[in-house]
Kinemage of the C-alpha trace (Angstrom):
@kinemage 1
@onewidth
@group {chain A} dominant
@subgroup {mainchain}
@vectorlist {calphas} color= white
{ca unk a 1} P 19.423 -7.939 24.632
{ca unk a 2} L 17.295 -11.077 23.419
{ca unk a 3} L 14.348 -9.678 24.582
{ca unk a 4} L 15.119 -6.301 22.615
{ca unk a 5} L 15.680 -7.859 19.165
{ca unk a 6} L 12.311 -10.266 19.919
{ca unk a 7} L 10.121 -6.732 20.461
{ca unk a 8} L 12.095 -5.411 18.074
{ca unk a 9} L 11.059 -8.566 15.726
{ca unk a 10} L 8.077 -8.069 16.801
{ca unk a 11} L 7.728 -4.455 15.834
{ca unk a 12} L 8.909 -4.701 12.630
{ca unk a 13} L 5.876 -7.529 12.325
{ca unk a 14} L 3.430 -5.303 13.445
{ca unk a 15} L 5.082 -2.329 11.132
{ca unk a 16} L 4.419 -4.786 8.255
{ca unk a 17} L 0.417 -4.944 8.682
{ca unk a 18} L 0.226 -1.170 9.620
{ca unk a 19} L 2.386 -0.470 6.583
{ca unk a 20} L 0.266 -2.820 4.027
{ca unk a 21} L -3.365 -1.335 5.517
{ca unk a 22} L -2.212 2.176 5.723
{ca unk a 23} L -1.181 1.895 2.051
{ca unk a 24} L -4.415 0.585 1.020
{ca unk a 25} L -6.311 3.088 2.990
{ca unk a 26} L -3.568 5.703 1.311
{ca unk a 27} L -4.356 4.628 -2.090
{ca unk a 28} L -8.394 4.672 -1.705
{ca unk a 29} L -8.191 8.515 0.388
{ca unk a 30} L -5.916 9.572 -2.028
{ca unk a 31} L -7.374 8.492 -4.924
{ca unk a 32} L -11.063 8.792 -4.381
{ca unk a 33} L -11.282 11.221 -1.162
{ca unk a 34} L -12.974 8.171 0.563
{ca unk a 35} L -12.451 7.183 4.546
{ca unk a 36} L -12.706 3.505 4.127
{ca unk a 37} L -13.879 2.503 7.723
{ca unk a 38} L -14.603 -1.192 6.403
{ca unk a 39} L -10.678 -1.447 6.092
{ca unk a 40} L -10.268 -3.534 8.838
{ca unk a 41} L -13.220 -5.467 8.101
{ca unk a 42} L -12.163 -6.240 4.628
{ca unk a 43} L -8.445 -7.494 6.337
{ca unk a 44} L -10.225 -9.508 8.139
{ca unk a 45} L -12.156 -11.259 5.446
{ca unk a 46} L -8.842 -11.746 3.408
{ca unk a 47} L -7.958 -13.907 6.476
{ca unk a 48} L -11.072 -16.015 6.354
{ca unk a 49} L -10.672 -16.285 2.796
{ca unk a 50} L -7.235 -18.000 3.049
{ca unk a 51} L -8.946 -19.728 5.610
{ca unk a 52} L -11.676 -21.297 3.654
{ca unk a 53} L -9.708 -21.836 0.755
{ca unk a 54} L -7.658 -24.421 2.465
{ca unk a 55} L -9.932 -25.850 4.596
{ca unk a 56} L -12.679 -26.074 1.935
{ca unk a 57} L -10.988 -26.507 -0.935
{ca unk a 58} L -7.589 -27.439 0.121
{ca unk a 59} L -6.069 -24.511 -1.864
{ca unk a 60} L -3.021 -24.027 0.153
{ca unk a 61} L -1.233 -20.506 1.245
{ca unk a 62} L 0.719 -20.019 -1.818
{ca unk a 63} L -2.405 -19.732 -3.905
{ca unk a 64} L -4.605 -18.378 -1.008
{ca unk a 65} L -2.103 -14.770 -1.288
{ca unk a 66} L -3.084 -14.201 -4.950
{ca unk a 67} L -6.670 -15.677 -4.721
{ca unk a 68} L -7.402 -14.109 -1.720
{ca unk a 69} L -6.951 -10.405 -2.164
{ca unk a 70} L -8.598 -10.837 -5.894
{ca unk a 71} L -12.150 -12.271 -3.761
{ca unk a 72} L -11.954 -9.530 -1.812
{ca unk a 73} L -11.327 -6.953 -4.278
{ca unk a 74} L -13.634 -8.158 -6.158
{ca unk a 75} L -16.536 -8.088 -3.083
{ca unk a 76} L -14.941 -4.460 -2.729
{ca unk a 77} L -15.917 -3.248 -6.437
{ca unk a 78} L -18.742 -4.345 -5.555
{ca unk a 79} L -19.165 -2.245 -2.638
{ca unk a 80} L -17.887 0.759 -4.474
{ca unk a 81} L -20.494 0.060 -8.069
{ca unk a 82} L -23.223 -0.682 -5.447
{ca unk a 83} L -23.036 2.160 -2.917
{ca unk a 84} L -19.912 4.461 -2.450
{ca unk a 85} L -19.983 5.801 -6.121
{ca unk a 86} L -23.092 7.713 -5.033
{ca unk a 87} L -21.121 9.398 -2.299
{ca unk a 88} L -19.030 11.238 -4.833
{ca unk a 89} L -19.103 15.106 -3.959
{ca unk a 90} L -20.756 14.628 -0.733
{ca unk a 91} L -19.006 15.039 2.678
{ca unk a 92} L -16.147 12.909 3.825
{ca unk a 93} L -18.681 12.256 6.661
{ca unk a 94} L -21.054 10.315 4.662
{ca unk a 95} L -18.418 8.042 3.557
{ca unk a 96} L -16.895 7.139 7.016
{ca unk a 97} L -20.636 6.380 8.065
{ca unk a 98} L -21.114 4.093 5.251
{ca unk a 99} L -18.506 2.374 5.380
{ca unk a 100} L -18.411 1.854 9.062
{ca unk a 101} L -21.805 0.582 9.143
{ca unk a 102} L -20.574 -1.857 5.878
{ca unk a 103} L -17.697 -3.113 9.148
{ca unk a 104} L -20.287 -3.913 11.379
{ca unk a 105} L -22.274 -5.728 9.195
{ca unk a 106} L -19.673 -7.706 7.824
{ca unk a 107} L -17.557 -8.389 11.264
{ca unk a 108} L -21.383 -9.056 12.957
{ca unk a 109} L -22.136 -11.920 10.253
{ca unk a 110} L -17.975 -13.382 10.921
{ca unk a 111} L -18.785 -13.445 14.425
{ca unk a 112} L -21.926 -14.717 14.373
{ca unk a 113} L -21.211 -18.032 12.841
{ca unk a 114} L -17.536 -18.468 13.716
{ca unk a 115} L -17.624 -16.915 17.451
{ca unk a 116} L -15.143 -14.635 19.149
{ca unk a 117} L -12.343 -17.318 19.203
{ca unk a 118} L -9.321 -17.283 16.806
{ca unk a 119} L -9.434 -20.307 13.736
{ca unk a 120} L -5.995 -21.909 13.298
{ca unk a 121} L -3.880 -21.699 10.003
{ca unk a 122} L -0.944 -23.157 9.310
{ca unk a 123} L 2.153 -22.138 8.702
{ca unk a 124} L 3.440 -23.081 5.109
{ca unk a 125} L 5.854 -26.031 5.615
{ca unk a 126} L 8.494 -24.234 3.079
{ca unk a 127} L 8.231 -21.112 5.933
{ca unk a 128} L 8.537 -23.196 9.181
{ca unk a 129} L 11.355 -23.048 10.971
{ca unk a 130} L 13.962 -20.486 12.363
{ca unk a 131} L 17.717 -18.764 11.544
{ca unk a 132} L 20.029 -18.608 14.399
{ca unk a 133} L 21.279 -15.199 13.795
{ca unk a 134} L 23.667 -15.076 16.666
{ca unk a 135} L 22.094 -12.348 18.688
{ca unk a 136} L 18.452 -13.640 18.255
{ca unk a 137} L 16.441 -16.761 16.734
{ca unk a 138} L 14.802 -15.665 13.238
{ca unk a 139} L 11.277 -17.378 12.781
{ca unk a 140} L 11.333 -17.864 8.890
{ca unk a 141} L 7.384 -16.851 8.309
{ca unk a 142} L 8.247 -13.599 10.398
{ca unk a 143} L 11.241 -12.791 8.065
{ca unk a 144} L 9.536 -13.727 5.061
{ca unk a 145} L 6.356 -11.306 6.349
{ca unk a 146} L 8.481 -8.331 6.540
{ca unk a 147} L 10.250 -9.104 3.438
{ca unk a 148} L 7.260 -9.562 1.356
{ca unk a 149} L 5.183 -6.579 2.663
{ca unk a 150} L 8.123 -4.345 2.228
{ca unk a 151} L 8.347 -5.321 -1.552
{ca unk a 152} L 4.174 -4.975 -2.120
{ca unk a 153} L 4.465 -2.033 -0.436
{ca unk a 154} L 6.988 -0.254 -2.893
{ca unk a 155} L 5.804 -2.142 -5.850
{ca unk a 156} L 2.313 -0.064 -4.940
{ca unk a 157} L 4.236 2.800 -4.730
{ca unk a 158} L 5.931 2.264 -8.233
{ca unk a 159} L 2.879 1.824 -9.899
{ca unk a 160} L 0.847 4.613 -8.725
{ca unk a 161} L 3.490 7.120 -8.609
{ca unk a 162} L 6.203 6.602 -11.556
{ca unk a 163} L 3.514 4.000 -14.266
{ca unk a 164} L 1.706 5.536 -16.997
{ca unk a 165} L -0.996 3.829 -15.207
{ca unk a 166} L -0.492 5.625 -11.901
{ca unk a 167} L -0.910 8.711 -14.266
{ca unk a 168} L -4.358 7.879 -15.450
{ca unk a 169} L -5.771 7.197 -12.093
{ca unk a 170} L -4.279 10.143 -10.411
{ca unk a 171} L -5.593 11.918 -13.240
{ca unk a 172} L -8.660 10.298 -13.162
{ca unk a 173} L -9.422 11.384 -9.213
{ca unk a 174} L -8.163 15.262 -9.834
{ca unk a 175} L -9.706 16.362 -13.396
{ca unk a 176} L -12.198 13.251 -14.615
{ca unk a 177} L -13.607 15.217 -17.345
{ca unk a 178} L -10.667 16.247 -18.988
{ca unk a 179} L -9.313 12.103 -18.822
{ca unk a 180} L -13.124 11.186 -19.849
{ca unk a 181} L -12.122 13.803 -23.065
{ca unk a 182} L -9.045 11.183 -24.142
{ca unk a 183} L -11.460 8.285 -23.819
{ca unk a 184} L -10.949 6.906 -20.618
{ca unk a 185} L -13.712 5.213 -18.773
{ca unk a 186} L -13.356 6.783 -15.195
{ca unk a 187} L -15.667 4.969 -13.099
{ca unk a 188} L -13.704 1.849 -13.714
{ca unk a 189} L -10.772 3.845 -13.595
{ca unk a 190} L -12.148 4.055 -9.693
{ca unk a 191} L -13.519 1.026 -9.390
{ca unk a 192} L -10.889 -0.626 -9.930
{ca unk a 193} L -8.528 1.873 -8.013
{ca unk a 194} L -10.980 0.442 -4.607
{ca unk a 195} L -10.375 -2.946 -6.046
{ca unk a 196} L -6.461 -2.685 -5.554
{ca unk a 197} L -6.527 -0.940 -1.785
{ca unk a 198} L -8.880 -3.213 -0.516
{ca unk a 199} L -7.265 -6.336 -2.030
{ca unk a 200} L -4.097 -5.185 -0.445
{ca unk a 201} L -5.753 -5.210 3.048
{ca unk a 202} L -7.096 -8.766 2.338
{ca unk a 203} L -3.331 -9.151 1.558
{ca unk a 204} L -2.236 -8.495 5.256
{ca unk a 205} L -4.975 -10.499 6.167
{ca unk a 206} L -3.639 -13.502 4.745
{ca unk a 207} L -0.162 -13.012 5.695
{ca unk a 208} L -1.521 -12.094 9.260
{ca unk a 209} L -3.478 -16.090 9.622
{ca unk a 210} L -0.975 -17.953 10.604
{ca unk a 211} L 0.931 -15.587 13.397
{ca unk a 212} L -2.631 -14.191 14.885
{ca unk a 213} L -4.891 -16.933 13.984
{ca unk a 214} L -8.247 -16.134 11.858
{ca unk a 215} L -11.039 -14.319 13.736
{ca unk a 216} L -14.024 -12.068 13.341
{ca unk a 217} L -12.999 -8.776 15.113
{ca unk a 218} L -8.986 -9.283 14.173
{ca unk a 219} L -9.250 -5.843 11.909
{ca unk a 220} L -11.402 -4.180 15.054
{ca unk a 221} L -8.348 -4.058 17.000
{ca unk a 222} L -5.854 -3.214 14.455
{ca unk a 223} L -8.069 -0.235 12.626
{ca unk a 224} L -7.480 2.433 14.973
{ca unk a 225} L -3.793 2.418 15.002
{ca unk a 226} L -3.864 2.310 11.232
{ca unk a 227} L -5.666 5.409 10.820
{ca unk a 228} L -3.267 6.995 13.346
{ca unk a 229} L -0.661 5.904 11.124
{ca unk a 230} L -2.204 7.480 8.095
{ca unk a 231} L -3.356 10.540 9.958
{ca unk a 232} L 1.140 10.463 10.946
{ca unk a 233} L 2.197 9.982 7.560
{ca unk a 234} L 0.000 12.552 5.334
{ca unk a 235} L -3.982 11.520 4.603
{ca unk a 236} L -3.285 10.168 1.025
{ca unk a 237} L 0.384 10.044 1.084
{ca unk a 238} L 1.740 6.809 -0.339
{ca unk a 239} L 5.522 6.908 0.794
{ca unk a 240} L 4.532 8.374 3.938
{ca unk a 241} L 2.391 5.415 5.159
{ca unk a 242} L 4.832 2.810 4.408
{ca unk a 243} L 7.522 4.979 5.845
{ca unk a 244} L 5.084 5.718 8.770
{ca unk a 245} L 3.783 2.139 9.092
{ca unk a 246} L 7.329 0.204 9.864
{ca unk a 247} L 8.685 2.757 11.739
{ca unk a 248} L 5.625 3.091 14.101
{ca unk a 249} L 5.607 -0.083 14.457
{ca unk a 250} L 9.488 -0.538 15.694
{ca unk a 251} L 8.821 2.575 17.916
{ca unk a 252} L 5.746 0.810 19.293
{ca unk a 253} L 8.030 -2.960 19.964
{ca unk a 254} L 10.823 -0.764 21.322
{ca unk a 255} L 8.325 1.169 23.640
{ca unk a 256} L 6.962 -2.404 24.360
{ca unk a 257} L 10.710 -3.089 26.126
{ca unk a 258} L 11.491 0.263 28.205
{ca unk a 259} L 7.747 1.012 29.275
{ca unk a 260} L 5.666 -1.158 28.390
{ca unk a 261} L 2.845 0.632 29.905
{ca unk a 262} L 2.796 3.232 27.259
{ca unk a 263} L 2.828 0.913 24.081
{ca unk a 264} L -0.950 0.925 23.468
{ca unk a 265} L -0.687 4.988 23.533
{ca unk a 266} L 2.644 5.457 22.266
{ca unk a 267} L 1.406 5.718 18.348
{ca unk a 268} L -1.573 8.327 19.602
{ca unk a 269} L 0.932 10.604 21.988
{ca unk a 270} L 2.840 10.497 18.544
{ca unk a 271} L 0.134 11.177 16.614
{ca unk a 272} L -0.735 14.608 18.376
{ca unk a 273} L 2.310 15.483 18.262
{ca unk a 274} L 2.690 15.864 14.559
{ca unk a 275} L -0.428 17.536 14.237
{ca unk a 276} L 0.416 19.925 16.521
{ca unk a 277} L 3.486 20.295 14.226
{ca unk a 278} L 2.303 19.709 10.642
{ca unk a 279} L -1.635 19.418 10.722
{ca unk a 280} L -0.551 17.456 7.302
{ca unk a 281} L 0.926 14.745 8.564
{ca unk a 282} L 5.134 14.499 7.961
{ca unk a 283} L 4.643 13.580 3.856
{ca unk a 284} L 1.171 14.909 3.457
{ca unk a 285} L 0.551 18.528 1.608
{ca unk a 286} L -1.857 21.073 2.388
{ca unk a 287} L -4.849 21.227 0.421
C-alpha cells in the first residue's frame, strides 16, 4: 500500500505541472487562438531563471517564484510585440510553426552552454523535511507543490472567468473593435494576456527545480503530455485543464503501480478516447 500512496504522491506531483502548463497554454489558445509550441521551452527557462537568480545573485526561492515568472513574461511580450501579433487572422498552422521553431532556438542555446545534464537547486530550508502521515511519509516541498499549484490554478480561473478584468480580455479576443469603441487598448489587452500564460509556465518551472533538477530539454519531455491534456480537457477551456491536469496525472501514478508498462501511453489511449467521444474535449464547446 506504501508504494500506492508514493505513485499516487507522485501523480498528484506530476498533475500539478500538467495542471499549471495546460492552464497557461488554456489561457493563451483561448484567449488569442494561438498554439504556443514554445510552452515547454518557456517552463524551462522559468527553471533556469530561479536558477540563476540564486546562484548569481543569491536571490533565494521565495523571491525567485515572483521574479521568475515576471522575466519570463516579460521575454514572452516580447515574443508576442515582436512576432506573433503578425500572425493574427492567419492559420493556427503558422503559429504552431513559429513558435516551435522559437523552442528550438531557445532549448538549442540552454543546451549548448549548460549541456544535457540536470543543474541542482535546492530545496528551501523552510520546505525540507517530511510528515509521517501514518500510511505514507509526506515530503513537505511535494505537499507544498500541490498545494500551491492548486491555489494559482483557481486564482487564474477567478480572474479570467468571474473579474471585470477577465471580461475585458475575453472581450478583447471575441469582438476587439467593439472593446477598442469603449477605449480599451487591445493589443496590450493581448500582450499582456501572453504575458500571464507564459509567466505561469515559468511558474511550474520554478516549482519543478528542486524535485527534477534544472536542465535544457526538461519542457521537451513534458510538452507532449500537456497538449494531450489540453486536447482532454477542451482547447481553451480553463476549468477543464486544471480538472484534466491533476486527474491525468493521478491516473497516470496509479497506472504507474498496476501496469507500469502502459504509463507513458496511458494519457494518449485516453486522449483518443475522448475524441472519439466529444471531438471537444470533456469541458470544451464546439465552435
Amino acid at each position: 500500500m506504501q508504494a500506492l500512496y508514493a505513485q499516487l504522491l507522485v501523480g498528484l506531483i506530476n498533475g500539478s505541472f500538467y495542471a499549471l502548463l495546460s492552464l497557461g497554454l488554456a489561457v493563451i489558445f483561448g484567449m488569442l487562438n494561438i498554439i504556443n509550441f514554445a510552452h515547454g521551452a518557456l517552463y524551462m527557462m522559468g527553471a533556469f531563471v530561479a536558477y540563476f537568480l540564486l546562484n548569481l545573485g543569491g536571490i533565494n526561492y521565495w523571491w525567485a517564484l515572483l521574479l521568475a515568472p515576471i522575466i519570463v513574461g516579460i521575454f514572452g511580450m516580447i515574443l508576442e510585440r515582436t512576432m506573433l501579433q503578425w500572425l493574427t487572422g492567419l492559420d493556427h498552422l503558422y503559429g504552431l510553426l513559429l513558435t516551435f521553431g522559437i523552442a528550438l532556438i531557445v532549448q538549442g542555446v540552454f543546451q549548448n552552454y549548460f549541456g544535457s545534464s540536470g543543474l541542482p537547486y535546492a530545496i528551501p530550508d523552510q520546505l525540507k523535511g517530511g510528515m509521517n502521515l501514518g500510511f505514507m511519509f509526506l515530503p513537505v516541498y511535494r505537499g507544498w507543490v500541490v498545494v500551491f499549484s492548486l491555489v494559482v490554478c483557481l486564482a487564474t480561473w477567478f480572474l479570467i472567468e468571474k473579474t471585470q478584468l477577465g471580461a475585458y480580455l475575453r472581450a478583447a479576443t471575441e469582438n476587439p473593435t467593439l472593446v477598442r469603441a469603449f477605449g480599451i487598448n487591445v493589443p496590450r489587452m493581448i500582450t499582456l494576456t501572453y504575458g500571464l500564460g507564459v509567466g505561469l509556465a515559468a511558474l511550474a518551472g520554478v516549482l519543478s527545480a528542486p524535485i527534477n533538477q534544472v536542465r535544457p530539454l526538461m519542457g521537451a519531455d513534458l510538452i507532449i503530455v500537456v497538449f494531450a491534456v489540453v486536447v482532454i480537457g477542451g482547447m481553451g477551456s480553463i476549468m477543464g485543464s486544471i480538472i484534466t491536469g491533476f486527474a491525468l496525472g493521478v491516473i497516470e501514478g496509479l497506472t504507474k503501480y498496476f501496469y507500469p508498462e502502459a504509463s507513458n501511453t496511458v494519457v494518449f489511449v485516453l486522449m483518443v478516447l475522448v475524441l472519439l467521444v466529444k471531438p471537444t474535449g470533456l469541458t470544451g464547446r464546439a465552435a
